[in-house]
C-alpha positions as CSV (number, residue, x, y, z in Angstrom):
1,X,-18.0,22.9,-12.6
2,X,-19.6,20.7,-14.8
3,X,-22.4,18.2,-13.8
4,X,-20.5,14.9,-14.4
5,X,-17.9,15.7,-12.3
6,X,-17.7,15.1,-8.8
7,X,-15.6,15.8,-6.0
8,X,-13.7,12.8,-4.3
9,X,-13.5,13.0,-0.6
10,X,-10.1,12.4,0.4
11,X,-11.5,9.6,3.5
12,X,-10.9,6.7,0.9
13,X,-7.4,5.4,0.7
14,X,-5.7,6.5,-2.4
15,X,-4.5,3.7,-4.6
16,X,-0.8,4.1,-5.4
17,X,0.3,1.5,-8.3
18,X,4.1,0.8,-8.3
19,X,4.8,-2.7,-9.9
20,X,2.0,-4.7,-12.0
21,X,4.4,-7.7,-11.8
22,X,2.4,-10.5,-10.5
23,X,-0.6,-8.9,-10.1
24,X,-3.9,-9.4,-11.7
25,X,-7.0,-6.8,-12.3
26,X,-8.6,-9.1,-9.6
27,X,-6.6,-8.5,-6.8
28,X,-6.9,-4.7,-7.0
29,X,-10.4,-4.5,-8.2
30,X,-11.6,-4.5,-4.5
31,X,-9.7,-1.6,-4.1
32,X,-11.4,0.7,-6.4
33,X,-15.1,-0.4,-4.8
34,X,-15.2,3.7,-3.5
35,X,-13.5,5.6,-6.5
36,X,-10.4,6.0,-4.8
37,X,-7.6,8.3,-6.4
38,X,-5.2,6.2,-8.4
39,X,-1.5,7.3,-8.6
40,X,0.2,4.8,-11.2
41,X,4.4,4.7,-11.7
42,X,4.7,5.4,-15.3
43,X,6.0,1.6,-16.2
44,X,2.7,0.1,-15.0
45,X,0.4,2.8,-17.0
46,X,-0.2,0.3,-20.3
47,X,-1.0,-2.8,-18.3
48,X,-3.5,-0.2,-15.2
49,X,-5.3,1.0,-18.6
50,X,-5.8,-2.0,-20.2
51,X,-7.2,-2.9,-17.4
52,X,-10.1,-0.3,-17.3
53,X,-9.4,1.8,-14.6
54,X,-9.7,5.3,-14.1
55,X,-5.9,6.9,-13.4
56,X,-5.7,10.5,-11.8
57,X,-2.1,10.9,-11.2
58,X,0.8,9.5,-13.3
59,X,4.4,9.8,-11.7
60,X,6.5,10.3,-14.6
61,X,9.8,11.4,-16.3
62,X,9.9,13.8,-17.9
63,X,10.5,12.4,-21.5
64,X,7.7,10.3,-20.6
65,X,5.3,13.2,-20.8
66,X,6.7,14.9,-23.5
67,X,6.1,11.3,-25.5
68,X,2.4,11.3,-23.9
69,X,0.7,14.4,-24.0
70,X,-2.5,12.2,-25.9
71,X,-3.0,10.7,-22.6
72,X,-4.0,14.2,-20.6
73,X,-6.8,14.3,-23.1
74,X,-7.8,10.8,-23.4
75,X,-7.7,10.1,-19.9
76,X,-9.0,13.9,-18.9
77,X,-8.8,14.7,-16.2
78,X,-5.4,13.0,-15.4
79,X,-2.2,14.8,-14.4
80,X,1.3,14.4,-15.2
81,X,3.8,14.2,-11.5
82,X,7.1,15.0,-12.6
83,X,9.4,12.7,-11.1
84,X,12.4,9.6,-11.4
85,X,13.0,6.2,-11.1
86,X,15.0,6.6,-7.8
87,X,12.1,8.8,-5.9
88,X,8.8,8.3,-7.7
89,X,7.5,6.4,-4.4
90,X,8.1,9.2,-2.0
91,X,6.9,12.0,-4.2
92,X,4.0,10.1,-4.4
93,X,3.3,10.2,-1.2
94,X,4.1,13.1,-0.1
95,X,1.8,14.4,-3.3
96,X,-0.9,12.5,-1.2
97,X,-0.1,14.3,2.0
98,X,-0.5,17.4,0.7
99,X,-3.4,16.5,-0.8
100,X,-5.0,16.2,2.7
101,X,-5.3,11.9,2.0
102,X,-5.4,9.7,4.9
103,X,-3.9,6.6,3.8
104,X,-2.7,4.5,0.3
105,X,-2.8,1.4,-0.6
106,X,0.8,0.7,-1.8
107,X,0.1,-2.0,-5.0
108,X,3.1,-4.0,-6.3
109,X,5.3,-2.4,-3.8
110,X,7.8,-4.7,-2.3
111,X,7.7,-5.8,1.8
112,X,11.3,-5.9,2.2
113,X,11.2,-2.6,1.9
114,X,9.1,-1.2,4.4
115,X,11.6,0.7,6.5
116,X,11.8,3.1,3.9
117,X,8.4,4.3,4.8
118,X,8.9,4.9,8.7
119,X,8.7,8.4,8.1
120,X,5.5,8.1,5.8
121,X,3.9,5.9,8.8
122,X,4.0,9.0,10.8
123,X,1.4,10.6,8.8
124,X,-0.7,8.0,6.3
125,X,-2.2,4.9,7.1
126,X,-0.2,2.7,4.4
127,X,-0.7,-1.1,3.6
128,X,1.1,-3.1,1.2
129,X,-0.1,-5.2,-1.0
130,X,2.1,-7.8,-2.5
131,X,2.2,-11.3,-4.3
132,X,-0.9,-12.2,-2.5
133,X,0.0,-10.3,0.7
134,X,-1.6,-7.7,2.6
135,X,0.7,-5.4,4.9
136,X,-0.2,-2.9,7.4
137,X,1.8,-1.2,10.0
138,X,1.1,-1.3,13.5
139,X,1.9,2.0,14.9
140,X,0.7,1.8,18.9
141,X,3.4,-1.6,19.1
142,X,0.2,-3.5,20.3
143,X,-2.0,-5.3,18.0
144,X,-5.5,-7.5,18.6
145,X,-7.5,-8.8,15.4
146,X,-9.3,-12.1,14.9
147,X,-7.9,-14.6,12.5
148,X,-9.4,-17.9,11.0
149,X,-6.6,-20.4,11.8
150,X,-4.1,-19.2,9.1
151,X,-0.3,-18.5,8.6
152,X,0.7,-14.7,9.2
153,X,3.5,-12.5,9.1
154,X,5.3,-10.2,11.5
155,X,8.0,-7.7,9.8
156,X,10.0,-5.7,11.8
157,X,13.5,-5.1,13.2
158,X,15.5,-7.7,13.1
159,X,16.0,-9.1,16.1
160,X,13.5,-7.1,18.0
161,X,11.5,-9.1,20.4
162,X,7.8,-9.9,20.0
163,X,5.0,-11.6,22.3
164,X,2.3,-13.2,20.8
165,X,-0.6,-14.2,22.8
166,X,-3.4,-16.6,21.5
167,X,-5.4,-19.8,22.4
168,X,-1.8,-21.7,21.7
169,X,-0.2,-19.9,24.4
170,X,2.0,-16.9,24.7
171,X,5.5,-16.9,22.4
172,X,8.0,-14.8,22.4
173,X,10.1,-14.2,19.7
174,X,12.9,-12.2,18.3
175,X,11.7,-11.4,14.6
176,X,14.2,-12.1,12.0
177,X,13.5,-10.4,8.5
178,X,10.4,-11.9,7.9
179,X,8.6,-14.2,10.9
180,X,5.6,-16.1,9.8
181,X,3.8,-17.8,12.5
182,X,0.9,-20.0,12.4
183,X,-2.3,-18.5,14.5
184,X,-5.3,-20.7,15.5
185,X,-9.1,-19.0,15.5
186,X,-9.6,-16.3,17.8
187,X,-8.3,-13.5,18.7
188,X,-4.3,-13.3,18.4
189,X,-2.6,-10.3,19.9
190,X,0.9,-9.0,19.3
191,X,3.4,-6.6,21.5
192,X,6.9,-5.3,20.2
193,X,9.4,-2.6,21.4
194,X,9.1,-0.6,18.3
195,X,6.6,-0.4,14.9
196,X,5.9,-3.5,12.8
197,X,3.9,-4.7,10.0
198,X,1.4,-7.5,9.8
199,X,1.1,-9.7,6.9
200,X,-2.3,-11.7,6.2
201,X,-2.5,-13.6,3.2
202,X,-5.3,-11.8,0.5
Protein backbone atom coordinates (compact mmCIF):
# COMPACT_ATOMS: atom_id res chain seq x y z
CA UNK A 1 0.00 0.00 0.00
CA UNK A 2 1.48 3.02 -0.91
CA UNK A 3 2.33 5.83 1.71
CA UNK A 4 -0.20 8.53 0.51
CA UNK A 5 -2.95 6.53 0.81
CA UNK A 6 -4.95 6.07 3.77
CA UNK A 7 -7.67 3.99 4.89
CA UNK A 8 -11.09 5.76 5.55
CA UNK A 9 -12.88 4.55 8.67
CA UNK A 10 -16.32 3.90 7.67
CA UNK A 11 -17.65 5.97 11.32
CA UNK A 12 -18.09 9.21 9.13
CA UNK A 13 -21.23 9.44 7.19
CA UNK A 14 -20.76 8.82 3.57
CA UNK A 15 -21.83 11.65 1.29
CA UNK A 16 -24.22 10.46 -1.37
CA UNK A 17 -24.77 13.37 -4.15
CA UNK A 18 -28.15 12.95 -6.04
CA UNK A 19 -29.31 16.33 -7.48
CA UNK A 20 -26.77 19.57 -7.59
CA UNK A 21 -30.01 21.61 -8.41
CA UNK A 22 -30.09 24.42 -6.05
CA UNK A 23 -27.22 23.65 -4.28
CA UNK A 24 -24.04 25.43 -3.80
CA UNK A 25 -20.29 24.13 -2.88
CA UNK A 26 -21.04 25.94 0.40
CA UNK A 27 -23.78 24.10 1.73
CA UNK A 28 -22.03 20.76 1.35
CA UNK A 29 -18.59 21.83 2.17
CA UNK A 30 -19.30 21.17 5.84
CA UNK A 31 -19.87 17.91 4.99
CA UNK A 32 -16.55 16.87 3.71
CA UNK A 33 -14.79 18.49 7.07
CA UNK A 34 -13.78 14.38 7.90
CA UNK A 35 -13.01 12.91 4.32
CA UNK A 36 -16.15 11.22 4.05
CA UNK A 37 -16.75 8.82 1.02
CA UNK A 38 -18.53 10.56 -1.68
CA UNK A 39 -20.98 8.60 -3.93
CA UNK A 40 -22.15 11.16 -6.80
CA UNK A 41 -25.30 10.16 -9.49
CA UNK A 42 -23.64 10.43 -12.70
CA UNK A 43 -25.73 13.76 -13.84
CA UNK A 44 -24.19 15.79 -10.98
CA UNK A 45 -20.34 14.52 -11.67
CA UNK A 46 -19.37 17.87 -13.94
CA UNK A 47 -20.82 20.36 -11.53
CA UNK A 48 -19.21 17.91 -7.82
CA UNK A 49 -15.75 18.18 -9.89
CA UNK A 50 -15.79 21.55 -10.60
CA UNK A 51 -16.31 22.00 -7.42
CA UNK A 52 -12.98 20.37 -6.08
CA UNK A 53 -14.05 17.53 -4.36
CA UNK A 54 -12.67 14.20 -4.14
CA UNK A 55 -15.46 11.52 -5.68
CA UNK A 56 -14.95 7.71 -4.71
CA UNK A 57 -18.01 6.15 -6.16
CA UNK A 58 -19.85 7.22 -9.30
CA UNK A 59 -23.34 5.47 -9.92
CA UNK A 60 -23.53 5.20 -13.56
CA UNK A 61 -24.99 3.69 -16.77
CA UNK A 62 -23.41 1.94 -18.47
CA UNK A 63 -22.80 4.09 -21.60
CA UNK A 64 -21.74 6.53 -19.21
CA UNK A 65 -18.61 4.60 -18.42
CA UNK A 66 -17.83 3.37 -21.60
CA UNK A 67 -17.81 7.43 -22.64
CA UNK A 68 -15.60 7.98 -19.26
CA UNK A 69 -13.02 5.63 -18.77
CA UNK A 70 -10.38 9.07 -18.46
CA UNK A 71 -12.08 9.68 -15.32
CA UNK A 72 -10.84 6.27 -13.40
CA UNK A 73 -7.41 7.58 -14.10
CA UNK A 74 -7.78 11.18 -13.44
CA UNK A 75 -9.82 10.83 -10.48
CA UNK A 76 -7.78 7.42 -9.32
CA UNK A 77 -8.87 5.92 -7.23
CA UNK A 78 -12.57 6.33 -8.11
CA UNK A 79 -14.93 3.49 -9.12
CA UNK A 80 -17.50 3.06 -11.59
CA UNK A 81 -21.30 1.56 -9.78
CA UNK A 82 -23.14 0.16 -12.54
CA UNK A 83 -26.55 1.22 -12.36
CA UNK A 84 -30.02 3.31 -13.85
CA UNK A 85 -31.90 6.18 -13.57
CA UNK A 86 -34.89 4.33 -11.92
CA UNK A 87 -32.57 2.70 -8.95
CA UNK A 88 -29.27 4.51 -8.69
CA UNK A 89 -30.55 5.69 -5.06
CA UNK A 90 -31.00 2.35 -3.63
CA UNK A 91 -27.94 0.70 -5.10
CA UNK A 92 -26.29 3.32 -3.51
CA UNK A 93 -27.21 2.59 -0.52
CA UNK A 94 -27.18 -0.66 -0.29
CA UNK A 95 -23.38 -0.27 -1.89
CA UNK A 96 -22.88 1.69 1.53
CA UNK A 97 -24.35 -1.13 3.61
CA UNK A 98 -22.23 -3.54 2.40
CA UNK A 99 -19.53 -1.50 2.87
CA UNK A 100 -20.00 -1.70 6.65
CA UNK A 101 -21.06 2.51 6.57
CA UNK A 102 -23.23 3.77 9.30
CA UNK A 103 -25.04 6.57 7.87
CA UNK A 104 -25.24 9.07 4.47
CA UNK A 105 -25.87 12.26 4.00
CA UNK A 106 -28.47 12.18 1.17
CA UNK A 107 -27.46 15.72 -0.87
CA UNK A 108 -30.07 17.12 -3.35
CA UNK A 109 -32.40 14.29 -2.58
CA UNK A 110 -35.96 15.35 -2.49
CA UNK A 111 -38.20 15.25 1.18
CA UNK A 112 -41.24 14.24 -0.37
CA UNK A 113 -39.75 11.25 -0.90
CA UNK A 114 -38.73 9.88 2.22
CA UNK A 115 -40.98 6.86 2.53
CA UNK A 116 -39.02 5.36 -0.02
CA UNK A 117 -36.27 4.92 2.42
CA UNK A 118 -38.22 3.13 5.33
CA UNK A 119 -36.49 0.18 4.69
CA UNK A 120 -32.97 1.93 4.47
CA UNK A 121 -33.84 3.58 8.05
CA UNK A 122 -33.69 0.18 9.43
CA UNK A 123 -30.05 0.02 8.96
CA UNK A 124 -28.29 3.65 8.15
CA UNK A 125 -28.60 6.65 9.91
CA UNK A 126 -29.77 8.91 6.77
CA UNK A 127 -30.48 12.72 6.72
CA UNK A 128 -31.59 14.74 3.89
CA UNK A 129 -30.41 17.65 2.82
CA UNK A 130 -32.46 19.81 0.62
CA UNK A 131 -33.08 23.48 -0.61
CA UNK A 132 -31.70 24.71 2.65
CA UNK A 133 -33.20 21.79 4.73
CA UNK A 134 -31.82 19.38 6.93
CA UNK A 135 -33.79 15.97 7.48
CA UNK A 136 -33.29 13.27 9.79
CA UNK A 137 -35.44 10.37 10.77
CA UNK A 138 -36.56 9.74 14.14
CA UNK A 139 -36.60 6.13 14.62
CA UNK A 140 -37.48 5.48 18.65
CA UNK A 141 -41.05 7.84 17.63
CA UNK A 142 -39.82 10.17 20.52
CA UNK A 143 -37.71 13.08 19.93
CA UNK A 144 -35.93 15.89 22.50
CA UNK A 145 -33.40 18.57 20.96
CA UNK A 146 -32.92 22.21 21.74
CA UNK A 147 -33.93 24.73 19.25
CA UNK A 148 -33.31 28.69 19.07
CA UNK A 149 -36.84 29.94 18.45
CA UNK A 150 -37.18 28.88 14.73
CA UNK A 151 -39.72 27.33 12.31
CA UNK A 152 -39.32 23.35 11.91
CA UNK A 153 -40.74 20.61 10.15
CA UNK A 154 -42.38 17.28 11.05
CA UNK A 155 -42.78 14.73 7.96
CA UNK A 156 -44.53 11.79 8.39
CA UNK A 157 -47.80 9.84 7.67
CA UNK A 158 -50.31 11.65 6.81
CA UNK A 159 -52.65 12.03 9.16
CA UNK A 160 -50.73 10.34 11.94
CA UNK A 161 -51.04 12.13 15.21
CA UNK A 162 -48.19 14.04 16.84
CA UNK A 163 -47.64 15.71 20.42
CA UNK A 164 -45.41 18.30 20.76
CA UNK A 165 -44.37 19.55 24.01
CA UNK A 166 -42.42 22.89 24.68
CA UNK A 167 -42.48 26.12 26.72
CA UNK A 168 -45.72 27.04 24.44
CA UNK A 169 -47.65 24.22 25.72
CA UNK A 170 -48.39 20.76 24.52
CA UNK A 171 -50.12 20.46 20.69
CA UNK A 172 -51.29 17.78 19.25
CA UNK A 173 -51.51 17.40 15.78
CA UNK A 174 -52.32 15.12 12.95
CA UNK A 175 -49.45 15.76 10.40
CA UNK A 176 -50.46 16.43 6.91
CA UNK A 177 -47.68 15.96 4.18
CA UNK A 178 -45.46 18.43 5.50
CA UNK A 179 -46.26 20.21 9.19
CA UNK A 180 -44.07 23.09 10.00
CA UNK A 181 -44.54 24.44 13.36
CA UNK A 182 -43.05 27.33 14.97
CA UNK A 183 -40.81 26.27 18.31
CA UNK A 184 -39.73 28.82 20.89
CA UNK A 185 -36.08 28.37 22.79
CA UNK A 186 -35.63 25.35 24.71
CA UNK A 187 -36.05 22.16 24.54
CA UNK A 188 -39.03 20.92 22.20
CA UNK A 189 -39.95 17.27 22.25
CA UNK A 190 -41.96 15.25 19.88
CA UNK A 191 -44.08 11.77 20.13
CA UNK A 192 -45.84 9.97 17.07
CA UNK A 193 -47.33 6.47 16.59
CA UNK A 194 -44.91 5.54 13.87
CA UNK A 195 -41.28 6.96 12.36
CA UNK A 196 -40.89 10.58 11.21
CA UNK A 197 -38.43 13.00 10.00
CA UNK A 198 -37.47 16.35 11.39
CA UNK A 199 -36.69 19.24 9.31
CA UNK A 200 -34.43 22.22 10.73
CA UNK A 201 -33.60 24.85 8.41
CA UNK A 202 -29.40 24.74 7.51
Amino acid sequence: MSSHHFVKEQQEPAVFILNTEELNFESVSPLLEWVPTVLVWQECLDQVLSWGIKVDVILAEEAFQRANLHLLEEQYPVKFLTTYKTNFLHEGLHYLQASQHKGAHLVGYSHQNWESLASETEFLDLTILDAGWKYYPVKSKEFKKWFVASTIRILGKEGMPVELSNDDGKLFLPLFYLTQVEVPEGISEIKGAELFWVGEEV
